[in-house]
LUMBA-629657 format. One record per atom (N, C-alpha, C, O, CB): residue in one letter; x, y, z. Coordinates in steps of 0.05 Angstrom, whole numbers, plus 5000, padded with zeros to 4 digits. Glycine has a CB too. Example, Ala and Ser with C-alpha at 12.3 -4.5 7.8 and 13.67 -1.06 7.14 Angstrom:
residues 2
A526448865156
A524649105156
A526449345156
A528549345169
A522649115181
S525749555142
S527349795143
S525850015157
S526850235161
S528249885114
END
This chain:
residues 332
X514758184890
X514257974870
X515457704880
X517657674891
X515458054842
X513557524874
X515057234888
X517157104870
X516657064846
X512756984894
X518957044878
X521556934859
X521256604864
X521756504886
X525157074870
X520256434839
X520556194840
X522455914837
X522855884813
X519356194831
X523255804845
X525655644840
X524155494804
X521955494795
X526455354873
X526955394793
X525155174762
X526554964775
X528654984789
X526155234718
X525154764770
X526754484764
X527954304750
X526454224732
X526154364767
X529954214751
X531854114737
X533353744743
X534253594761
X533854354742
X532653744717
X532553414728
X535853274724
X537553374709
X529853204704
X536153154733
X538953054735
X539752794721
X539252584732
X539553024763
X540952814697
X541052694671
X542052454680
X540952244671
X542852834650
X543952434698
X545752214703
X545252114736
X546252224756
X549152314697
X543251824738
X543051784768
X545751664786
X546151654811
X540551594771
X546851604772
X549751424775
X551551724798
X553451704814
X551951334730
X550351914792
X551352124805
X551052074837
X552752074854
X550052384796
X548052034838
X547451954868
X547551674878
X548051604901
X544752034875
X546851504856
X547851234867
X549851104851
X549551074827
X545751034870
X551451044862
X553850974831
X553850694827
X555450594811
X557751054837
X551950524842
X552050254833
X549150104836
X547950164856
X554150104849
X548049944818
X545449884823
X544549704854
X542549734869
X544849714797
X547549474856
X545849284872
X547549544900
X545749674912
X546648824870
X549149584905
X550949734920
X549349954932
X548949954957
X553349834902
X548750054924
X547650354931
X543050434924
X541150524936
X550250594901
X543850284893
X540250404893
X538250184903
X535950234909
X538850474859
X539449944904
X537149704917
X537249674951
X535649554966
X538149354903
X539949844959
X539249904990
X537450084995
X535950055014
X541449985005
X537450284980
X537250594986
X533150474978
X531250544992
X539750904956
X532950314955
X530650324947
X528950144971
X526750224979
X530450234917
X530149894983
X528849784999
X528149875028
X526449785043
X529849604997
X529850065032
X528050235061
X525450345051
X524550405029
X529850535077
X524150355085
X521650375084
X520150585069
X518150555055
X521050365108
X521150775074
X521251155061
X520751105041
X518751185030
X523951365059
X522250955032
X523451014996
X521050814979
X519850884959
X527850844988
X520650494996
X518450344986
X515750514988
X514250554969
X518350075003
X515350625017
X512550815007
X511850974988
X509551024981
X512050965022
X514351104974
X514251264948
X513951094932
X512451194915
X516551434939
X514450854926
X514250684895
X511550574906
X509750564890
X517250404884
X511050484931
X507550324931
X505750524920
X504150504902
X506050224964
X506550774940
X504051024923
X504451084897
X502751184884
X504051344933
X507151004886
X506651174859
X504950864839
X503650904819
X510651334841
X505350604849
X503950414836
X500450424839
X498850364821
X505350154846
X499850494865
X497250544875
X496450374888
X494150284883
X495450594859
X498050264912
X498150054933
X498050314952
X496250264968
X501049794935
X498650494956
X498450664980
X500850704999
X502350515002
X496350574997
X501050855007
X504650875030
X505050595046
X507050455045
X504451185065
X502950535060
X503350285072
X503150035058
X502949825071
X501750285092
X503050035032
X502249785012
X504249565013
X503149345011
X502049864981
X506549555016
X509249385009
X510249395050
X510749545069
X512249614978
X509949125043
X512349015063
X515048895057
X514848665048
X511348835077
X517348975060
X519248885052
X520848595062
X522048575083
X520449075055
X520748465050
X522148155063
X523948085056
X524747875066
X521047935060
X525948215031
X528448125033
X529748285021
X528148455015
X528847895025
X532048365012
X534348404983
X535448134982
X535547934995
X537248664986
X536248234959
X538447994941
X537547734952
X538847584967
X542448024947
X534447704940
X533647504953
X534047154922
X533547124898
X529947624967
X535246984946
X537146704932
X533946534918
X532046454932
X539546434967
X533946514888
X532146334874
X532946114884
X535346104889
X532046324845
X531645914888
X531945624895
X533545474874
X532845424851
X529345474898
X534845454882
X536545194863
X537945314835
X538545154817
X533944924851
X538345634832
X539545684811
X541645854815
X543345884797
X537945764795
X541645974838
X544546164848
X545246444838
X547246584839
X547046014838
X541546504825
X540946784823
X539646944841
X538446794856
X539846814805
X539247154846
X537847334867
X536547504858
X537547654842
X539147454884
X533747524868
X532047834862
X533148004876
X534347944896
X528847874869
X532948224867
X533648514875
X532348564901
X533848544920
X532748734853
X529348624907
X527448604927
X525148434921
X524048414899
X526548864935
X524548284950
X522248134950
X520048334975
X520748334999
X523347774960
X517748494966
X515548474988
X513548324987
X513548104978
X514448674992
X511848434997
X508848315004
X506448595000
X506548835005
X508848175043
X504948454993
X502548694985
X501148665011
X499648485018
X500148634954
X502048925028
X500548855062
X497048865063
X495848855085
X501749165089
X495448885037
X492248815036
X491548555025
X489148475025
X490749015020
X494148395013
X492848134991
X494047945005
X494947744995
X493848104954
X494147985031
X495847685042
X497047525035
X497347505011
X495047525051
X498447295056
X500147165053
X501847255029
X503647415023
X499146925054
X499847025016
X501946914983
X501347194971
X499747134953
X500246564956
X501647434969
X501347714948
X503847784949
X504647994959
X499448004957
X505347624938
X508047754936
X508647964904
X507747964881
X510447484937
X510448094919
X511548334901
X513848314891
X515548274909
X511748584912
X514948344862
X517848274861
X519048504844
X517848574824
X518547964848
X521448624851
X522948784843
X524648774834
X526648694846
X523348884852
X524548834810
X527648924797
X528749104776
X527849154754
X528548734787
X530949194787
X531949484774
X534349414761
X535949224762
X532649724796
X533949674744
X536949744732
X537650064720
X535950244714
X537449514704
X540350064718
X540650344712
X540450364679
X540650144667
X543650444724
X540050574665
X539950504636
X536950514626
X534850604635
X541250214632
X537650344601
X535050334585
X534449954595
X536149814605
X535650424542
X532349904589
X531249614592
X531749414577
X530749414555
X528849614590
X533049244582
X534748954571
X533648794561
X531248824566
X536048784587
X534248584544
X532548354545
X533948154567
X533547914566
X532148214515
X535648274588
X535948074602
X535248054630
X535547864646
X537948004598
X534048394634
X533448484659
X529748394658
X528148344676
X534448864663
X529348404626
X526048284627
X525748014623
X523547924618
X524148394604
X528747804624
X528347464621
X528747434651
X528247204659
X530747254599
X529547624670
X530347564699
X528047584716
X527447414734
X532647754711
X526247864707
X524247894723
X522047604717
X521447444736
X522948214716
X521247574694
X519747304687
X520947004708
X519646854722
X520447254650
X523747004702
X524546714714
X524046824750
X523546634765
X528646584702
X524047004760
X524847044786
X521646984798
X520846854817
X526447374792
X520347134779
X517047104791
X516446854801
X516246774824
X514647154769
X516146694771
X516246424769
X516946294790
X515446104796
X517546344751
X519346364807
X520246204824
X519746224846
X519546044862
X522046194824
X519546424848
X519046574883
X515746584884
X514446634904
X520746984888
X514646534857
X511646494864
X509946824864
X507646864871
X511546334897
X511746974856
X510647264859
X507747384841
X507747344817
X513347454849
X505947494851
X504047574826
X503847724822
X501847784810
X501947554822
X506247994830
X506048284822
X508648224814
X510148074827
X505348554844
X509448394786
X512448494782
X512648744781
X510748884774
X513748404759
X515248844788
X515549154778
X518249174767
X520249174782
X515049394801
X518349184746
X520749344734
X521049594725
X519849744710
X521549244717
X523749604741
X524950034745
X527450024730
X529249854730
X526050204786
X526950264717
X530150384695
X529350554687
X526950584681
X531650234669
X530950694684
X531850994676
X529851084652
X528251274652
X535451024665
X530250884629
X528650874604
X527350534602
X528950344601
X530850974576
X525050474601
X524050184597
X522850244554
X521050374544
X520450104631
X524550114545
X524150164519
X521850034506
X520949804510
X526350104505
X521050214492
X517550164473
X517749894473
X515649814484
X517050284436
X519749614462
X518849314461
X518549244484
X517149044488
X520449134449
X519949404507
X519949154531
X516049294549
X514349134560
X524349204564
X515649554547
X513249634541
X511449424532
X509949274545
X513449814525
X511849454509
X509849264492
X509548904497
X507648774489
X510749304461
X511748814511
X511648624520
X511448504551
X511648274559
X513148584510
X510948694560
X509748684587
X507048804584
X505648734604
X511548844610
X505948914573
X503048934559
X501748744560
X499948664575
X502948984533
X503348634536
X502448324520
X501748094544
X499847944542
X505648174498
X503848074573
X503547864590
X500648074611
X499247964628
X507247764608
X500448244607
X498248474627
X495548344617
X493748274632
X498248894618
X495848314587
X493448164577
X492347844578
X490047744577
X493748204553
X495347694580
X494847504578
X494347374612
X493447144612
X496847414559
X494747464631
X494647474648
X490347444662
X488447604660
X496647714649
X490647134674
X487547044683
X488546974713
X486946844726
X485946734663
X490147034720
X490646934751
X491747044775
X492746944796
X492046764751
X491147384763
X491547554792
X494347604781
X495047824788
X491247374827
X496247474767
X499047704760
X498147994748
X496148074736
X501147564732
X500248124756
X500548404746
X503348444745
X504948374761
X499148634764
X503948624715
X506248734710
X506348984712
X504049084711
X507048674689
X508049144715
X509149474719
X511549544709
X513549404715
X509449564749
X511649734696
X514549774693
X514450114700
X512350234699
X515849674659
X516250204705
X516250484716
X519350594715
X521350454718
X514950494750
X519450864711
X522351064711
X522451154719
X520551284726
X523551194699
X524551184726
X526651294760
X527651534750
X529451524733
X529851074774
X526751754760
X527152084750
X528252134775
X527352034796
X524152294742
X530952354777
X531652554800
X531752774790
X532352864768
X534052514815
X530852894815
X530053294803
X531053364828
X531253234849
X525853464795
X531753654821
X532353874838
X531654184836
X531854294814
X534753864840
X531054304854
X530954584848
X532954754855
X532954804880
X529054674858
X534354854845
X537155024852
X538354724859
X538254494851
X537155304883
X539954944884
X541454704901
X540354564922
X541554544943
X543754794915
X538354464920
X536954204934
X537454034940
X539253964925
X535754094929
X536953864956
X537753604951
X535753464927
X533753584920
X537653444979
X536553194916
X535453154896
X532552954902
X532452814923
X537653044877
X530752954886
X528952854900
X526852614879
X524852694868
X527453114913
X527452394877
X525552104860
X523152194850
X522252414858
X524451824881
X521852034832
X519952084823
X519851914805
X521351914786
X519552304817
X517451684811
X516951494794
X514851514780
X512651574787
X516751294804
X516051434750
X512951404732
X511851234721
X512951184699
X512451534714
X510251124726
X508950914724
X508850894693
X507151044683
X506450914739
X510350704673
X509650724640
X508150474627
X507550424603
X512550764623
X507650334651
X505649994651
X504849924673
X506249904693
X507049704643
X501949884670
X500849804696
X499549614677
X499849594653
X499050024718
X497949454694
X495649224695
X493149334665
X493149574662
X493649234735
X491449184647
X489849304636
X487749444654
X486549644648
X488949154619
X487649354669
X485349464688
X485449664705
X483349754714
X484649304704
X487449754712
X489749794735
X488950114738
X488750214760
X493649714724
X488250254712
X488350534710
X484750524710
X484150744718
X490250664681
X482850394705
X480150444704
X478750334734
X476250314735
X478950284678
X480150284753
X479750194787
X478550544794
X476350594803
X483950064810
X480750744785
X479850944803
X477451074790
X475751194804
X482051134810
X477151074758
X473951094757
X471750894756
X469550934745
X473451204736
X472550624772
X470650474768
X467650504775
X465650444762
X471350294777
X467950684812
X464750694825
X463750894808
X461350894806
X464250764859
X465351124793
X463151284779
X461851164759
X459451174758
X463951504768
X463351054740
X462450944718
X459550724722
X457550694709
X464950814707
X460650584749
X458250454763
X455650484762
X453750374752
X458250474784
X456650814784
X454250974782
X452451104763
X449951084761
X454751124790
X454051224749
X452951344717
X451451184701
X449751254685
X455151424698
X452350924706
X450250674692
X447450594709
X445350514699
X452250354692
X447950624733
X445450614752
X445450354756
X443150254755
X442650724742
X447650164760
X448649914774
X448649914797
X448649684806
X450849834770
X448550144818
X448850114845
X445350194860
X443750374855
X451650334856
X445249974879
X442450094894
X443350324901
X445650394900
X441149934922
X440650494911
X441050684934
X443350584964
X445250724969
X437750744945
X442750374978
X443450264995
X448150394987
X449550555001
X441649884992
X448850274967
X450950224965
X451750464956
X453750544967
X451350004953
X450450634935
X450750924931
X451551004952
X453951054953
X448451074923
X450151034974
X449551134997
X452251095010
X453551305009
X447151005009
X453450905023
X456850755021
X459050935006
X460351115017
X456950425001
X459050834975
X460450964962
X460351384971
X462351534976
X459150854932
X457751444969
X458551814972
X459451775000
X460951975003
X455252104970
X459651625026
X460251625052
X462951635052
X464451805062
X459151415065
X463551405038
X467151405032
X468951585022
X471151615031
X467751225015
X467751754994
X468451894978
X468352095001
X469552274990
X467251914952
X467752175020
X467052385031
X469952345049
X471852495046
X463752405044
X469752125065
X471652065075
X474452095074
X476352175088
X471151915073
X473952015049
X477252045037
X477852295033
X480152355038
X478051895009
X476052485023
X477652735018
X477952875047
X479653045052
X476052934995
X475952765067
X477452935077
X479952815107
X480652945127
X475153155083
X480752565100
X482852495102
X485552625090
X487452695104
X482352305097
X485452625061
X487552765052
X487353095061
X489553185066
X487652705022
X485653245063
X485353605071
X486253565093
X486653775104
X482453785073
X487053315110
X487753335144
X490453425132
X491453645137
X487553015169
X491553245117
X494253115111
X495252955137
X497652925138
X496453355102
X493952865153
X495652695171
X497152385165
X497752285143
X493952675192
X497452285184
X499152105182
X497451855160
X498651655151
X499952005215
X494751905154
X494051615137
X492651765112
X491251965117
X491451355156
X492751705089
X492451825061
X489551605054
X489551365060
X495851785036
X487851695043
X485951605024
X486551365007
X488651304997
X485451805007
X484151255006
X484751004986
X482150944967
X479850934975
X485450715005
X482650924949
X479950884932
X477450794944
X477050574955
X480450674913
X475550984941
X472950914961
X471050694944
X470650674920
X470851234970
X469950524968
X467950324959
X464950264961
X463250364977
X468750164967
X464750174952
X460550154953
X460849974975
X460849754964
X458049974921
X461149954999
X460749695017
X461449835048
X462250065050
X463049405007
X461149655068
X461049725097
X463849805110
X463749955130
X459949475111
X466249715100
X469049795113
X471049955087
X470349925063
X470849465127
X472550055092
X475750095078
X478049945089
X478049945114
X476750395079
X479849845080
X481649845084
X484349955080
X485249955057
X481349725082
X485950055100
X488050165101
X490850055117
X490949935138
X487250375107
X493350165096
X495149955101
X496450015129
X496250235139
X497349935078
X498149735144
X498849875175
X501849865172
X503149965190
X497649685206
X502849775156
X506149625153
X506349385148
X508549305143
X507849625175
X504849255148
X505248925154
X502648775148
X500448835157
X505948845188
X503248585131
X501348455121
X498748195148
X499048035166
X503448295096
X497248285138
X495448215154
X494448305183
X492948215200
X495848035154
X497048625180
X495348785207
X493549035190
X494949085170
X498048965236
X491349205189
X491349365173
X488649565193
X486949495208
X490949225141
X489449815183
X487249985198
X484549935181
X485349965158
X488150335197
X481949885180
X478949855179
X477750075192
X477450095217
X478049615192
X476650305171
X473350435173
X471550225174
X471450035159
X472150625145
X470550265190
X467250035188
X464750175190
X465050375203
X466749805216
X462950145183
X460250255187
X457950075185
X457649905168
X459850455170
X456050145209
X455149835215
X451149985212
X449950025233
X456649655260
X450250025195
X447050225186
X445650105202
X444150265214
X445250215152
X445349775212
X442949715229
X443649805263
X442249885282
X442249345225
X446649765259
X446449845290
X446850215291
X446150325311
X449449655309
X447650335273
X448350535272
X451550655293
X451950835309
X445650635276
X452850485285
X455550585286
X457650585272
X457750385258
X456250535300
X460050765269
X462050815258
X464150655285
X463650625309
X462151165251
X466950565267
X469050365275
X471050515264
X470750645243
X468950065266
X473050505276
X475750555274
X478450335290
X479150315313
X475650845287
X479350175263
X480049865279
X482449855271
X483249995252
X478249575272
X484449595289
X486749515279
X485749235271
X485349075289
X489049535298
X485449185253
X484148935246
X487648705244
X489848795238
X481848995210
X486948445252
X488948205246
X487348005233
X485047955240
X490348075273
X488747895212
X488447725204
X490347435199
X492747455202
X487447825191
X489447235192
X491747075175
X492846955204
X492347035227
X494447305153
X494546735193
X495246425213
X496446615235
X496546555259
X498246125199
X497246865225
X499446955258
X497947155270
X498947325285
X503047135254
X495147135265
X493047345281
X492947375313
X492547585325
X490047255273
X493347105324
X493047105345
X495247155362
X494847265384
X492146925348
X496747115357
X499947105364
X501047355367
X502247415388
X501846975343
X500647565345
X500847865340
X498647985364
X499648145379
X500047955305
X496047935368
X494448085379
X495247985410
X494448135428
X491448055366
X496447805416
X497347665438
X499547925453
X499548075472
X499047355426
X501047855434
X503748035427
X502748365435
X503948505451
X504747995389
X500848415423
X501148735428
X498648825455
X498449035467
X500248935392
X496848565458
X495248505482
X497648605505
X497248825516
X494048145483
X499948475513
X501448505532
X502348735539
X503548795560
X502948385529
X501648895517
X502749185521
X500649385523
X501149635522
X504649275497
X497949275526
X495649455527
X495749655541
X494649835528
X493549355533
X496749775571
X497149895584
X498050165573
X497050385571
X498449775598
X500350065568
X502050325543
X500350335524
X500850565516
X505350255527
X498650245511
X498250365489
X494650465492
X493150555475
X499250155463
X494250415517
X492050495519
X492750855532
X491651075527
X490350265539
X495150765551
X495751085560
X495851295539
X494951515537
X498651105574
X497951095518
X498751315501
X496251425480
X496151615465
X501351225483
X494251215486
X491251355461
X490551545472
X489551715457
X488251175455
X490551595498
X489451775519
X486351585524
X484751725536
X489052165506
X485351345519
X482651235507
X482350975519
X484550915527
X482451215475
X480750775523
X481150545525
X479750415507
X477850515496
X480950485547
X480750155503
X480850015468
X478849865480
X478349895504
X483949815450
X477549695463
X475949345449
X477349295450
X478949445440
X474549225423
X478549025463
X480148835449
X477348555439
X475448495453
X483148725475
X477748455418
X475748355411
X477248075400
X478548095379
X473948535393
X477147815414
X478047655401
X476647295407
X477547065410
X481047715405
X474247415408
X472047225407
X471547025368
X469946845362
X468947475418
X473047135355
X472647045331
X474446755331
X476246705347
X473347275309
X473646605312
X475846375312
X478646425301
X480646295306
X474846155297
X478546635286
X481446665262
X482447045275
X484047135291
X479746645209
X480447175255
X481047495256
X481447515289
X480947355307
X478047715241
X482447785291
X482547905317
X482148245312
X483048335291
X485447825332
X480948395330
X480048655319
X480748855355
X479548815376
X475848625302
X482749005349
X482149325365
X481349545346
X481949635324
X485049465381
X478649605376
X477549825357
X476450035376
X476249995400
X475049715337
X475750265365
X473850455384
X471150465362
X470850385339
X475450815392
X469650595381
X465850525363
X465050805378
X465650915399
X463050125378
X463450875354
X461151125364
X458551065356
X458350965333
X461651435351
X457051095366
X454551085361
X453151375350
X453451585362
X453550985385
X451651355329
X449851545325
X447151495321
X446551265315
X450551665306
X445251695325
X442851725313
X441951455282
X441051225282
X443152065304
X442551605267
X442551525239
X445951555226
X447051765222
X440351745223
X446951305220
X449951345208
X448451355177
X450351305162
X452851025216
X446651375164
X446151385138
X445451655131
X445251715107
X444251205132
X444951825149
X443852145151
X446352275144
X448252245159
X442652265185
X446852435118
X448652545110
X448752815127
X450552975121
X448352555082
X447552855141
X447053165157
X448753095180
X449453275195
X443353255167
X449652845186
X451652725212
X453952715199
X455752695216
X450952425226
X454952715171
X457952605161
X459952735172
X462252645177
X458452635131
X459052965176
X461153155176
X462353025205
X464652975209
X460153505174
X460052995224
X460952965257
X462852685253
X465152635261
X457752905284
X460952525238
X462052215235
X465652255225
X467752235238
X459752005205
X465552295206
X468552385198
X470852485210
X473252425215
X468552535184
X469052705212
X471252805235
X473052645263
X475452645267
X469653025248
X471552565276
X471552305290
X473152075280
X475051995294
X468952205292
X472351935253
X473551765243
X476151805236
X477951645235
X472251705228
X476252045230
X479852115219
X480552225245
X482952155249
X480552395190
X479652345263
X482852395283
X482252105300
X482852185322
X483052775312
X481451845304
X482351645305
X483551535286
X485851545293
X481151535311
X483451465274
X484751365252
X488251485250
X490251345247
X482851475225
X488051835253
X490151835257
X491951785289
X494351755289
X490252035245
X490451795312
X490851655332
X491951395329
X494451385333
X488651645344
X490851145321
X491250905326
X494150855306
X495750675309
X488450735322
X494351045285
X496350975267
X499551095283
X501650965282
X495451145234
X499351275292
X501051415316
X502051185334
X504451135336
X498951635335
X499451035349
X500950855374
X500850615362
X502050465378
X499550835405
X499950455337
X499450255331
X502550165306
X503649945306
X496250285322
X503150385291
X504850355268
X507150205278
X507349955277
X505750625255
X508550335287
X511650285304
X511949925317
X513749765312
X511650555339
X509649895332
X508849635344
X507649465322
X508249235323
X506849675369
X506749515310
X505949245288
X508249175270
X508848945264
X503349325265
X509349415261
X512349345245
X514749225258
X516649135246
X513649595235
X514349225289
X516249085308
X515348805308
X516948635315
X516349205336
X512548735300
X511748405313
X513248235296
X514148325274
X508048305312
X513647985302
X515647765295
X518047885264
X517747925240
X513347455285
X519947895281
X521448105262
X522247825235
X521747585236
X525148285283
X523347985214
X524047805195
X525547515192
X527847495202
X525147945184
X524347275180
X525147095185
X525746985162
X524947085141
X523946995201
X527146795161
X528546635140
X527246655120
X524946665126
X529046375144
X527746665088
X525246745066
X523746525061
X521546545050
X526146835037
X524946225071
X522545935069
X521346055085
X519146095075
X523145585076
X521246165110
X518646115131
X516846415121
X514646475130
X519646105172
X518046525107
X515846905103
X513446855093
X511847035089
X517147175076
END
């Protein structure tokens, strides 16, 4: 008979971190630990780039807890964080408001133990009032264990965006209305196909909400480098890319140009480098098929597409998170 462990959650987090800015805003701003809170918001493991702690408001001699970057909404998509141990304040929800404000942020997230029904209801209230790309979150910081385990996070999301939760049924609902051509249908089941069986690999890159249109995007570490599915019906090929974008496109692709050698060895493959565009810059590998719209090919197409994908994330991750390391928070 199989004997199962139960789990048991651990009443008091102060056990494992005994101080907020001391111990849980270090522990929360490594990379590990940010991929658990981007996925549990639904930015994806690679969603958050981190650019600062105890980052200094201009001219008032207060500090956010963490500042990232949403590595798909460029530049200006900043993310702002702030925690506390306990139940939710009115002064931990007058800090997150003034800090946004300042630092220019359009995502907030606030984390605590318990975020209480008003401060709920009042980050609601700004979810609604909200016409300009802000979003609020608030979420609780759970530790569990089984036996003697080590103990292990778990965030729950108790406010997101009004919209925020109807994204992942949006293309059905689409569909079910009969809003989408055949053409884009066609996209959408390609993707959906995609993604699942990205996640059945379980390798190094996870699924992301599939779309009615010609690419996906997926996160690389760093804002404005990001892995791209492409699929191209007139020419009939499938892409698997490190796409660059944004003012430091060239500079970065410059940057990891110099090292092509190594990283062509290490693909076992040799790359595109493609940087005939005026702005973007793109490495990629390309297959050609018959018909990329022939569902009787997905399976080959996919297959293909995910062990590149997980290829390029292997030799590409490490090196994009190394390019121009962190700089002063005026110049980020």
């Amino acid at each position: 008979m199989t004997t199962l462990g139960r789990l048991e959650r651990i009443d008091r987090i102060r056990s494992i971190w005994p101080g907020e800015e001391s111990a849980f805003t270090p522990w929360l701003a490594k990379d590990d630990n940010l991929a658990l809170l981007s996925s549990a918001i639904g930015f994806g493991p690679e969603g958050l780039e981190h650019l600062g702690t105890e980052v200094p408001l201009p001219g008032s001699g207060y500090h956010a807890d963490i500042l990232c970057r949403e590595t798909g909404g460029g530049e200006d998509a900043l993310v702002l964080i702030e925690n506390q141990f306990g139940k939710s304040d009115h002064s931990h929800l007058g800090k997150i408001l003034t800090y946004a404000s300042g630092l220019k942020a359009k995502t907030v997230v606030l984390i605590g133990e318990t975020i209480r029904a008003e401060h709920r209801a009042a980050l609601d209230w700004l979810n609604g009032l909200s016409t300009d790309g802000c979003r609020f979150f608030a979420i609780e910081i759970e530790l569990w264990r089984i036996g003697d385990s080590l103990p292990a996070p778990r965030f729950n999301v108790v406010v997101e965006p009004n919209d925020w939760a109807r994204r992942a049924t949006e293309a059905r609902i689409l569909s079910e209305d009969g809003n989408l051509t055949p053409a884009r249908q066609m996209l959408l089941d390609y993707w959906t196909r995609f993604g699942e069986l990205l996640d059945s690999r379980k390798g190094r890159v996870r699924a992301v909400k599939p779309l009615a249109q010609n690419w996906l995007v997926h996160g690389l570490g760093k804002t404005g480098v990001n892995l791209y599915a492409s699929l191209n019906r007139r020419e009939n090929w499938a892409r698997a890319e490190v796409y660059l974008t944004g003012p430091r496109a060239q500079a970065r692709f410059l940057a990891l140009q110099a090292d092509r050698a190594a990283i062509e060895t290490a693909l076992g493959q040799p790359l595109t480098w493609y940087d005939d565009s005026s702005s973007d810059r793109r490495i990629f590998l390309q297959r050609k098929w018959p018909d990329v719209s022939d569902p009787a090919t997905w399976a080959e197409q996919h297959d293909w597409l995910v062990r590149q994908f997980d290829a390029l994330h292997l030799v590409f991750h490490d090196r994009v998170r190394a390019l121009d390391p962190a700089k002063d928070m005026s110049q980020a």
